[in-house]
Every structure is written in C-alpha cells, then in structure tokens.
ChimeraX commands (.cxc) that place a marker at each C-alpha (Angstrom):
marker #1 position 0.00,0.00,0.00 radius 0.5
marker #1 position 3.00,2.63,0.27 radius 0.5
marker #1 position 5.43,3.32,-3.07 radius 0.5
marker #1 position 2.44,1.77,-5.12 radius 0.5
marker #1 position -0.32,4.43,-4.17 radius 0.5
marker #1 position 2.50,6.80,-4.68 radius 0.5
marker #1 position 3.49,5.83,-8.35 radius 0.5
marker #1 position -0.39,6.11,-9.33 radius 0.5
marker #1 position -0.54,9.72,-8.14 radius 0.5
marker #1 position 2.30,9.85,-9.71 radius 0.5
marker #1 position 1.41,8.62,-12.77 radius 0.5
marker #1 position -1.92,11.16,-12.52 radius 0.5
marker #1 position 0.24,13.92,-12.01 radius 0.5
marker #1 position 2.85,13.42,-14.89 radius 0.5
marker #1 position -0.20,12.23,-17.82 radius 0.5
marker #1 position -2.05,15.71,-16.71 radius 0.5
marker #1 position 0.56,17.48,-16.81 radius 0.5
marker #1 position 1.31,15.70,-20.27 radius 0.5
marker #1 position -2.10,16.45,-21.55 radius 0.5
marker #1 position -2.63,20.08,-19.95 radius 0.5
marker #1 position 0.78,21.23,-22.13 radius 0.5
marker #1 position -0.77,19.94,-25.31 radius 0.5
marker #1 position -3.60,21.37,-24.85 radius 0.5
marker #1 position -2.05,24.97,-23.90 radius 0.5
marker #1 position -0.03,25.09,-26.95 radius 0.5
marker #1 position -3.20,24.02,-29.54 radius 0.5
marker #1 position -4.64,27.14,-28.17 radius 0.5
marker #1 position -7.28,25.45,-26.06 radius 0.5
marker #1 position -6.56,27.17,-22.38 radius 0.5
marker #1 position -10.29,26.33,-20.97 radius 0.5
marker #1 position -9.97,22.72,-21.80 radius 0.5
marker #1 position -6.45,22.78,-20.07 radius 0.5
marker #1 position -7.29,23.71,-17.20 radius 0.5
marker #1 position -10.42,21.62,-16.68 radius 0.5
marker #1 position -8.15,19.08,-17.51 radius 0.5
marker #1 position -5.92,20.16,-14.67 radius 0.5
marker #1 position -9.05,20.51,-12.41 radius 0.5
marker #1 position -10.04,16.56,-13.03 radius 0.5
marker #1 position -6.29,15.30,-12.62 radius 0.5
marker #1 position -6.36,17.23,-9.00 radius 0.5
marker #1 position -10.06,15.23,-7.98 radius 0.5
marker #1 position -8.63,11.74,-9.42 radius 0.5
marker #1 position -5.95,12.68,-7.16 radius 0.5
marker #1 position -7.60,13.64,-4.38 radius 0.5
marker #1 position -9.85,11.01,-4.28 radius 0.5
marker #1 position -6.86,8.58,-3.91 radius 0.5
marker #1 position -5.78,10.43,-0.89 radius 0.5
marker #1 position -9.42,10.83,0.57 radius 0.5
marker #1 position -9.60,6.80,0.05 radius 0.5
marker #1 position -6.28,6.36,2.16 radius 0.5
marker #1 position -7.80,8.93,4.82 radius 0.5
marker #1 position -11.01,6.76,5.36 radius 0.5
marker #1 position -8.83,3.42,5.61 radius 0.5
marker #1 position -6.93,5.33,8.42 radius 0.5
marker #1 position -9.76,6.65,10.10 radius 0.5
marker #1 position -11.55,2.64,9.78 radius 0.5
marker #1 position -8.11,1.28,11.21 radius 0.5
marker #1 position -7.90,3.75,13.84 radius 0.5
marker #1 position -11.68,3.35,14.87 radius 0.5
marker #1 position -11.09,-0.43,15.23 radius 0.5
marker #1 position -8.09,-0.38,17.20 radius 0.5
marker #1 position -9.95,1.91,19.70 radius 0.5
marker #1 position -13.15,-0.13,19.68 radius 0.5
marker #1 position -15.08,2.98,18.99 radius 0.5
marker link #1:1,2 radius 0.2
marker link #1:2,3 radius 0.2
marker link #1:3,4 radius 0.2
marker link #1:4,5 radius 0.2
marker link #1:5,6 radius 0.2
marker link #1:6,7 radius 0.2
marker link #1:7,8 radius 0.2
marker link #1:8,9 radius 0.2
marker link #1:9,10 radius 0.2
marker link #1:10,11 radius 0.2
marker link #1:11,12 radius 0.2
marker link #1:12,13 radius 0.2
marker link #1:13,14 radius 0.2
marker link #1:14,15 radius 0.2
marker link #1:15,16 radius 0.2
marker link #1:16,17 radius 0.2
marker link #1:17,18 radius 0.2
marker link #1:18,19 radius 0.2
marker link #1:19,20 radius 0.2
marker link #1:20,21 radius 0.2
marker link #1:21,22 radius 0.2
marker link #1:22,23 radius 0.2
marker link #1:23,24 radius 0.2
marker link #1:24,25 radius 0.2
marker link #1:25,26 radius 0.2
marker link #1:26,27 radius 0.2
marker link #1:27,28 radius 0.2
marker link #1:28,29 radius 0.2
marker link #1:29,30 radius 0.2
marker link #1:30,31 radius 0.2
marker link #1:31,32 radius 0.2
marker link #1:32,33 radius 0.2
marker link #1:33,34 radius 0.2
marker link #1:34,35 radius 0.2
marker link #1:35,36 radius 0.2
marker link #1:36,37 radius 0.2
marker link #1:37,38 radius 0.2
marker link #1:38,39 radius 0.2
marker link #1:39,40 radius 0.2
marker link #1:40,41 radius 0.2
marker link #1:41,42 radius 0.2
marker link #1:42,43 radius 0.2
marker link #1:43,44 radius 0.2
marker link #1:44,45 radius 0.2
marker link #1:45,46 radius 0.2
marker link #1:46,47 radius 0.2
marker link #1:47,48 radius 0.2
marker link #1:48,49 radius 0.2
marker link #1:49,50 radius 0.2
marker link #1:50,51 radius 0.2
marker link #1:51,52 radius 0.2
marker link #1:52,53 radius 0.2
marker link #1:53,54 radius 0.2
marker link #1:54,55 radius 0.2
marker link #1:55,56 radius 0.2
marker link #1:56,57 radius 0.2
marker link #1:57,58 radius 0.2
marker link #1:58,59 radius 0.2
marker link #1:59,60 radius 0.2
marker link #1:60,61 radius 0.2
marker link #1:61,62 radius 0.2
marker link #1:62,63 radius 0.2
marker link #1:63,64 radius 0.2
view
C-alpha cells in the first residue's frame, strides 16, 4: 500500500501534466485547465480513500 499508491498519483500527475501542455499550446486554455481541475479530484480522491482506511483502522483499534 505505500510506493504503489504513490506511483499512481504519480502517474496522474505526470499524464495531466502531459495532456494540460498539449492542450495549452493548440490554443485550447479552458480545456487545459479543466483538464488540470479533473487530474487534482482523481488525485484527491486517492488520498481521501487512504484517509477513510486510516480513520476505519484507527476506529477499530480503539473499539469505537
């Protein structure tokens, strides 16, 4: 669960990145950006996943 969750966000980072400079040089800025905005929720949505686990984990080992 450690380097691999890492490499994905990773890997979501880098292909919107990628994508968002493509798109800024065809000329299409509004595009780029939303493109941008959806790389940033995939990503947080991997962290908010990891969050919940941790809260779960934590909850259990306190018997709450």
């Amino acid at each position: 669960m450690g380097v691999d969750i890492i490499i994905k966000i990773a890997a979501v980072g880098i292909l919107t990145a990628v994508v968002g400079q493509i798109l800024k040089h065809t000329g299409k800025d509004e595009i780029a950006m939303l493109t941008t905005l959806a790389g940033l929720v995939v990503a947080l949505m991997m962290v908010l996943d990891m969050i919940s686990s941790l809260f779960e984990t934590v909850k259990t080992m306190f018997n709450l």
